[in-house]
Structure formats: structure tokens, C-alpha cells
C-alpha positions in Angstrom: -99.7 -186.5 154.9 -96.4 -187.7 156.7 -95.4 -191.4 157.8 -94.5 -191.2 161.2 -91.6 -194.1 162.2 -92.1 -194.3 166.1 -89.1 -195.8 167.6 -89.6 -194.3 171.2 -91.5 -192.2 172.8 -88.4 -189.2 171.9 -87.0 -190.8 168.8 -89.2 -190.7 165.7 -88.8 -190.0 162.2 -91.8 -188.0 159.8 -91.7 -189.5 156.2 -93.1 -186.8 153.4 -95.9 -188.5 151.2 -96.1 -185.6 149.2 -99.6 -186.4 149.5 -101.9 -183.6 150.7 -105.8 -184.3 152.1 -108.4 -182.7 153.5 -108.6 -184.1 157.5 -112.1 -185.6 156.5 -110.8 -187.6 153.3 -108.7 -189.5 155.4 -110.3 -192.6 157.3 -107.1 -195.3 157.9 -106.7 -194.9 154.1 -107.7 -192.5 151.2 -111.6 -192.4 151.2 -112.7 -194.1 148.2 -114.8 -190.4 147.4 -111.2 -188.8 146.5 -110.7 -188.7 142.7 -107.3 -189.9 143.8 -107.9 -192.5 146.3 -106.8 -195.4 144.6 -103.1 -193.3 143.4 -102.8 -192.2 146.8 -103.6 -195.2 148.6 -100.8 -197.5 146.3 -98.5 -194.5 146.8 -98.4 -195.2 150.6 -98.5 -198.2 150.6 -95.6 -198.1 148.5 -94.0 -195.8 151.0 -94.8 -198.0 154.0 -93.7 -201.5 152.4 -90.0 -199.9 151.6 -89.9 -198.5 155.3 -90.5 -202.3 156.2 -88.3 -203.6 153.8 -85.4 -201.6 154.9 -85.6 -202.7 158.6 -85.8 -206.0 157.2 -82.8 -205.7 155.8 -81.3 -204.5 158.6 -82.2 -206.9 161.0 -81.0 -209.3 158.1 -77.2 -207.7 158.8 -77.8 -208.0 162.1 -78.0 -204.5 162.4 -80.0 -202.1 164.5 -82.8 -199.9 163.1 -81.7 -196.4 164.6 -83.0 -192.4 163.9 -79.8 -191.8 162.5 -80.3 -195.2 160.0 -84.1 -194.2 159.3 -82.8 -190.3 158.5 -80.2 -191.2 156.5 -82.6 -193.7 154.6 -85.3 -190.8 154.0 -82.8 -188.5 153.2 -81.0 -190.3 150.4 -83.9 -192.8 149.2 -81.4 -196.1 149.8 -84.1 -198.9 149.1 -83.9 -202.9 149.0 -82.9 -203.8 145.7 -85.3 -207.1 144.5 -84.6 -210.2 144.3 -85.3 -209.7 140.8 -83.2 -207.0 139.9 -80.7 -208.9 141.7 -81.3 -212.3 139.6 -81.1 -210.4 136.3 -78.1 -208.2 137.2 -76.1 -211.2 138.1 -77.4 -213.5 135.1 -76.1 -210.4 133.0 -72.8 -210.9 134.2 -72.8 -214.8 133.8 -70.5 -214.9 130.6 -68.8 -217.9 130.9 -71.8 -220.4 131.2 -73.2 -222.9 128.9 -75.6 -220.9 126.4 -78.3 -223.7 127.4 -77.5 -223.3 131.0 -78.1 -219.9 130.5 -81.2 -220.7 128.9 -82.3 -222.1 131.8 -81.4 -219.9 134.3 -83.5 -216.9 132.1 -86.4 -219.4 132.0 -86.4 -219.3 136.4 -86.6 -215.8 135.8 -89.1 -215.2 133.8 -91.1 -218.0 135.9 -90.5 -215.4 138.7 -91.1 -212.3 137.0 -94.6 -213.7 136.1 -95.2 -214.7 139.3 -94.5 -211.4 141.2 -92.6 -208.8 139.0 -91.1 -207.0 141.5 -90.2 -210.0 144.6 -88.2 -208.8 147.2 -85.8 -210.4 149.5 -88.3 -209.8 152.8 -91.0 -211.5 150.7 -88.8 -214.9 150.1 -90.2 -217.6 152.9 -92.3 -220.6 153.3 -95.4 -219.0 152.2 -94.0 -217.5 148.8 -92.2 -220.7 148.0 -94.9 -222.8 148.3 -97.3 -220.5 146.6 -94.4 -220.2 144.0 -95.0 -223.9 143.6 -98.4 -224.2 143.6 -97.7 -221.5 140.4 -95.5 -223.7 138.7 -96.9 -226.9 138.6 -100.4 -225.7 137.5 -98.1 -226.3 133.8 -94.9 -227.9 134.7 -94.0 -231.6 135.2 -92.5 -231.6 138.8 -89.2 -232.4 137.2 -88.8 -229.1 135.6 -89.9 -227.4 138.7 -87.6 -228.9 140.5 -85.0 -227.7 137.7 -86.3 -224.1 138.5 -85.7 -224.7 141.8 -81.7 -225.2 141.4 -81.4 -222.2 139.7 -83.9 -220.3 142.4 -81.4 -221.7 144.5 -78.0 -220.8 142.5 -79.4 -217.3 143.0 -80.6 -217.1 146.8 -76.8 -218.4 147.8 -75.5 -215.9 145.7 -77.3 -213.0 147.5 -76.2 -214.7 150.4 -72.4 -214.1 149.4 -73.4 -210.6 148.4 -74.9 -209.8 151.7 -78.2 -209.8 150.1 -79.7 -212.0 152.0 -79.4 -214.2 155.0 -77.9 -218.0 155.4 -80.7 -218.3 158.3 -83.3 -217.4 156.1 -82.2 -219.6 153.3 -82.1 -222.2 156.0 -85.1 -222.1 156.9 -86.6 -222.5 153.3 -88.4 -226.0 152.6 -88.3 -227.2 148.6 -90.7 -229.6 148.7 -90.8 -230.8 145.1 -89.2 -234.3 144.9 -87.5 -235.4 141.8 -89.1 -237.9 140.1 -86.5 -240.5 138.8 -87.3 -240.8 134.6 -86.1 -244.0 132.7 -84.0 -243.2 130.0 -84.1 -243.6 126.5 -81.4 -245.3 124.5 -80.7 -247.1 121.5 -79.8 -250.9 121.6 -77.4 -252.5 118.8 -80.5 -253.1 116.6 -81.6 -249.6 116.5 -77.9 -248.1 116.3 -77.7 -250.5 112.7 -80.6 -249.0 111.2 -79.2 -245.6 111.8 -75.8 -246.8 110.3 -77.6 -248.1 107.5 -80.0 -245.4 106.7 -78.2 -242.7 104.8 -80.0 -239.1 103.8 -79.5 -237.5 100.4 -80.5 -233.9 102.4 -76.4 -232.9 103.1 -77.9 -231.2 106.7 -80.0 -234.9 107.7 -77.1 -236.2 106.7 -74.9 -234.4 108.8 -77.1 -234.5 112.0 -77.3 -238.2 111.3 -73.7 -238.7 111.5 -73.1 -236.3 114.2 -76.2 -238.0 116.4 -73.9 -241.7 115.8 -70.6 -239.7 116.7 -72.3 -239.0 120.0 -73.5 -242.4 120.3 -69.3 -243.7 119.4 -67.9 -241.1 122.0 -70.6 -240.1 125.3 -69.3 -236.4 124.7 -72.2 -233.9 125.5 -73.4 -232.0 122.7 -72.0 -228.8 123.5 -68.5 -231.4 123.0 -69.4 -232.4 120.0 -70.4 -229.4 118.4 -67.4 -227.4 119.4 -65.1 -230.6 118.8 -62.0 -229.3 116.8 -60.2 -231.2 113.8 -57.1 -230.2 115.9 -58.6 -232.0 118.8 -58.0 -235.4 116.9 -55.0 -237.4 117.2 -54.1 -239.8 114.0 -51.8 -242.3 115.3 -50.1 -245.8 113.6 -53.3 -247.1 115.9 -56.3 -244.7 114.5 -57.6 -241.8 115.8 -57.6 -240.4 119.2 -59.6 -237.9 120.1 -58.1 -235.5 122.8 -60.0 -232.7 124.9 -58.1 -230.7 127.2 -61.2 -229.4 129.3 -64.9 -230.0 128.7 -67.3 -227.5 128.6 -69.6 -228.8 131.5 -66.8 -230.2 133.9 -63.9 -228.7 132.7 -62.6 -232.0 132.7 -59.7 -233.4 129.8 -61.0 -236.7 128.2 -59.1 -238.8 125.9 -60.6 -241.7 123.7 -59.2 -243.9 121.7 -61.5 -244.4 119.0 -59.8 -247.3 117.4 -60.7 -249.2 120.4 -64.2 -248.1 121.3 -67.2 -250.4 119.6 -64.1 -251.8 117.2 -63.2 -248.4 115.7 -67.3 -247.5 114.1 -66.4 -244.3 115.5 -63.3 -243.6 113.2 -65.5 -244.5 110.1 -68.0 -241.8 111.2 -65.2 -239.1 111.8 -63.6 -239.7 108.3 -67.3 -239.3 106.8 -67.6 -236.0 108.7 -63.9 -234.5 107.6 -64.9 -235.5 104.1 -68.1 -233.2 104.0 -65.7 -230.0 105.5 -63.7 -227.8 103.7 -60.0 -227.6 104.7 -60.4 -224.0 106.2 -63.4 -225.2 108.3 -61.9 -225.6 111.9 -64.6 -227.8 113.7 -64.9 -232.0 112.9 -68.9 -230.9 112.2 -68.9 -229.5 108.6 -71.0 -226.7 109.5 -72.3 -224.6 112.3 -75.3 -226.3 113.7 -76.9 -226.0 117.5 -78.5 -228.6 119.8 -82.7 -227.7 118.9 -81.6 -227.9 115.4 -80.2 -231.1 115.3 -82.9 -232.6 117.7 -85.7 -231.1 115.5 -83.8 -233.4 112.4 -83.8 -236.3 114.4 -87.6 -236.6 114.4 -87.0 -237.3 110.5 -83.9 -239.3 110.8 -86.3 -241.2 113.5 -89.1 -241.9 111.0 -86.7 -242.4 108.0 -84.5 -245.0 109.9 -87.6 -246.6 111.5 -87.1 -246.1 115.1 -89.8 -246.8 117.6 -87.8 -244.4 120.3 -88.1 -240.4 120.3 -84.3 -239.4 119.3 -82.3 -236.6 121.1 -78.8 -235.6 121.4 -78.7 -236.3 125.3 -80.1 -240.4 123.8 -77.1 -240.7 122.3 -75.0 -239.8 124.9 -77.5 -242.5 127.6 -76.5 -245.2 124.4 -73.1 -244.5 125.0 -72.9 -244.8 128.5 -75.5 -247.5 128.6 -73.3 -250.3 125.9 -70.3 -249.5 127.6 -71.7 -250.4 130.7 -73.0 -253.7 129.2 -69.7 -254.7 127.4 -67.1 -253.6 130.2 -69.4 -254.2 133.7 -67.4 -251.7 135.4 -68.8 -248.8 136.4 -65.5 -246.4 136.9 -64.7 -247.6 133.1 -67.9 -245.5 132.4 -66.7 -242.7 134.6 -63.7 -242.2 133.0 -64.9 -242.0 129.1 -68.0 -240.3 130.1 -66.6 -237.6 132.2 -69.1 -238.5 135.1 -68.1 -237.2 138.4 -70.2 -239.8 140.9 -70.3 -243.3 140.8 -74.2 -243.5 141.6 -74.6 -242.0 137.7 -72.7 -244.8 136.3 -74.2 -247.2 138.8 -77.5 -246.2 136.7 -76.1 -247.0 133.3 -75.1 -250.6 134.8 -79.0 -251.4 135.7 -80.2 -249.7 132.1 -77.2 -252.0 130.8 -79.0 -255.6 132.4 -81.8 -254.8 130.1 -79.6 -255.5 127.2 -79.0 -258.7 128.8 -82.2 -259.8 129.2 -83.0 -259.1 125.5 -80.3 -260.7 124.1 -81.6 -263.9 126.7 -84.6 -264.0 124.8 -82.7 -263.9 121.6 -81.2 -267.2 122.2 -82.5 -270.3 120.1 -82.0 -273.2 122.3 -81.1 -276.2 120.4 -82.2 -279.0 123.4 -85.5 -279.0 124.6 -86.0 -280.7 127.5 -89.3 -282.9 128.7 
């Protein structure tokens, strides 16, 4: 059996299936009566989907599909690589990213490699994203499907700078998952005393305790905090400084004075910290901990320090951003100590922060009533 590529009535080009038939087992496909049929049939369908794939591609380039193209094409066996190949060759070769970001990114494609194993670039359009879609929220919130979607999306412009794939086909692509805006969590003065006044006997609670109230002192993320070095304090005649040259998110240097923020807490929790390290240990943390393990001890430190809110590293950073908002009212002072790049972010904290107000309203014991 041969594939016959008809370009013109005197250019055409005879594909090998290496399949051989009898003339009465063949009917459009392999009759179902050949021990083989269903092999056989895959096989060239196979065979026929590539063909397809590689014009495609072509066409893609703005290239023409030619005899010469098509020859050369059978006689070296050139074919598409997948978009999947593609995604997990290049997340390979993303060293320099955030190991959560990269966590991510892996997640996207395993969501894609369960949903079609081998996706190729002709396959990505309307249909397959919304049927991609469909896929994902039959177990995903719409919030993390529209996360999957901005890696999906990291990827596709990638192929685009590889050649890949095509700007006009990307174009053309419709996400149609909106973003659903959450509320977030954080911790009001009340709730940040308990935690300062709750101490653990467990040196690890302990530790996560006091780096979760670090967090909640200083807005750094908790790839910051974690990675914070003793060299990157400052002890000045004023109090501690603390001094990073680049982020590991933004890249961006941040400098806080700690003596001034929330009338220096923050310097009583970094002296606790040093004072549970060794000298040789490098890091302001006492000892190597990651974000899940810290988050899973903050269900405990939650109970223990009787907290009606569900605790996570990025709360801490929301408290942060959130009090500041509500003691300075300016938005770009939250910009600058929180390393946040658009004003509509800190514009958030500001609403969050009239909450704090409105609390603190009902607070108040009138001394006059009036009748």
C-alpha cells in the first residue's frame, strides 16, 4: 500500500506504508476481517496525519508545499515536533525560575499531557481550547484554570519566537475563562497579638511562627524570606536595616528600615531568629525550611494561637500590605516596601485597608448619647 500526495495532475509523490494487502482487504480502510486491521489502520492514519501536519507547518512559514519539499520530507522522515515535546523541552531548560513557578508550569503540562499526550501545533485552535477547558474545569476552580492558561500561553509565544508556531494563529485563540476576583485573607492587629503572644515549645513551630510574623513586619515574598541572608541586614546607631539587592520575583532591590516599620516589632523578631542560628549558618531562618512546610505548621500555629482565619505565607505578606495601607493612605508608600510594580495592586490593599477602619468605628465607646 502507498500514500499518494497529488499536487497536480504531473507532480505527485508515493508514500511507502510498508503495509502490504490483498486488493480485496482493502475497502477505504483495512477490512475489519484482517488479523491486522486495527495496526494497519492506526499505522496510516498515522502516516496521513504527519503528511497533514507538515503542510501545516509549511503554510504556517508561509511556505509552499512543493515535490521537492514532500520528497525531501519522505526521504529524511522530518516531522512536526508537538507542542508537547516542545513544552517539556523548553521547561527543561528553564533554570533560572522560581522552583514554585516551575511547579506550576509542570502542572500545565501534565494538565495537557492528560488531555492529549501527544498535541500538536496544527491541533491548537478554538475547538481544542475550548474542549481543553471544558477538561479543566470538570475539577478546577476557574481561577486555577485561568493560571494554566498563562503558562499555556508563556509557552505558545515561545513557539512563536522559535518559529514553532504562528502569531496569526495565536491571534486568533479566544481564552474565555474570566478571573474571578478573590477577597484576601489577612490578619488585623488583634490576630497579629495573639500570634506574638503565643509561643511553641516545638523549636520548628517555633521557628515557622516567627518567620510567618517576619513576613507579616517586612511584605517580602517567601521565596525573600527564606533565602534572606544575615549579610543582608544592616545594624545601624538606628536598628536594623534590611537590604536586598534584587528580589527573586522582580528582580527588584528593596530596602526597609525596620526600626521604623510597626515601631521596630520587626527587629525583635529578627533578634529571636539570629538567636536560634548557629554562627556558621548563613541564612536569618535558623534552618532550611520550604513554603508547604511552613504553611502545613501554620494550621497548628492557627489552632494554638486561636485564629478564626486559615494561615498562609502569601497572608502574611496581604497583612503587610494591607496595615501599611491603613496607617500611611498612600498607595505608592505600599509600592515601594512591597516591591509592587502597578498601582491598581496597591489600590486593592487601600479598599482591604477601610475595613480596618470600619472595625476600629465599631470599637469606639461613645461617652454622649444623644436623645
Amino acid at each position: 500500500m502507498q500514500i499518494r500526495a497529488h499536487l497536480s495532475v504531473k507532480e505527485q509523490v508515493y508514500f511507502s506504508t510498508g503495509i502490504y494487502l490483498a486488493p480485496d482487504m482493502w475497502t477505504g480502510e483495512v477490512h475489519h476481517n484482517h488479523p491486522s486491521a486495527i495496526l494497519f489502520n492506526k499505522q496510516i492514519e498515522d502516516t496521513l496525519r504527519e503528511l497533514k501536519d507538515f503542510e501545516f507547518k509549511l503554510n504556517m512559514k508561509g511556505q509552499e508545499l512543493t515535490k521537492a519539499s514532500l520528497e525531501v520530507y519522505r526521504n529524511t522522515g522530518v516531522r512536526e515536533v508537538s507542542f508537547i515535546e516542545f513544552y517539556e523541552t523548553r521547561l527543561k531548560k528553564e533554570r533560572s525560575i522560581d522552583p514554585n513557578t516551575f511547579r506550576d508550569q509542570r502542572q500545565t503540562l501534565d494538565k495537557l499531557k492528560e488531555y492529549n499526550p501527544s498535541l500538536r501545533f496544527s491541533e491548537i485552535n478554538q475547538e481544542f481550547l475550548d474542549e481543553f477547558t471544558y477538561y479543566l474545569l470538570k475539577s478546577l476552580s476557574k481561577n486555577t484554570v485561568t493560571k494554566h492558561y498563562k503558562n499555556l500561553k508563556k509557552y505558545l509565544n515561545l513557539a512563536i519566537d522559535y518559529k514553532e508556531f504562528s502569531y496569526e494563529q495565536y491571534r486568533d485563540l479566544k481564552f474565555r475563562v474570566k478571573y474571578k476576583s478573590l477577597r484576601r485573607v489577612y490578619l488585623d492587629y488583634e490576630d497579629i497579638q495573639k500570634l506574638l503572644d503565643k509561643e511553641f515549645e516545638f523549636e520548628r513551630l517555633e521557628i515557622s511562627r516567627l518567620t510567618f510574623l517576619l513576613l507579616c513586619f517586612t511584605g517580602l515574598r517567601s521565596s525573600d524570606i527564606l533565602s534572606l541572608k544575615k549579610t543582608d541586614l544592616k545594624f545601624t546607631e538606628h536598628g536594623i536595616n534590611i537590604d536586598l539587592h534584587a528580589t527573586q520575583k522582580t528582580e527588584d532591590p528593596v530596602f526597609l528600615p525596620m526600626y521604623e516599620l510597626f515601631n521596630g516589632i520587626g527587629e525583635v523578631i529578627i533578634k529571636k531568629l539570629l538567636s536560634m542560628s548557629d554562627d556558621d549558618w548563613k541564612f536569618v531562618i535558623p534552618k532550611k525550611l520550604y513554603n508547604q512546610k511552613i504553611n502545613n505548621d501554620l494550621k497548628v500555629i492557627q489552632s494554638g494561637a486561636k485564629i478564626g482565619k486559615y494561615l498562609t505565607m502569601h497572608v502574611a505578606r496581604h497583612t503587610f500590605c494591607t496595615l501599611l495601607a491603613f496607617e500611611s493612605k498612600d498607595p505608592y508608600l505600599v509600592m515601594k516596601y512591597a516591591s509592587i510594580s502597578k498601582i491598581e495592586t496597591a489600590m486593592g490593599y487601600t479598599h482591604l485597608s477601610k475595613e480596618l477602619g470600619d472595625s476600629a468605628l465599631k470599637q469606639i465607646k461613645w461617652s454622649k448619647k444623644f436623645t
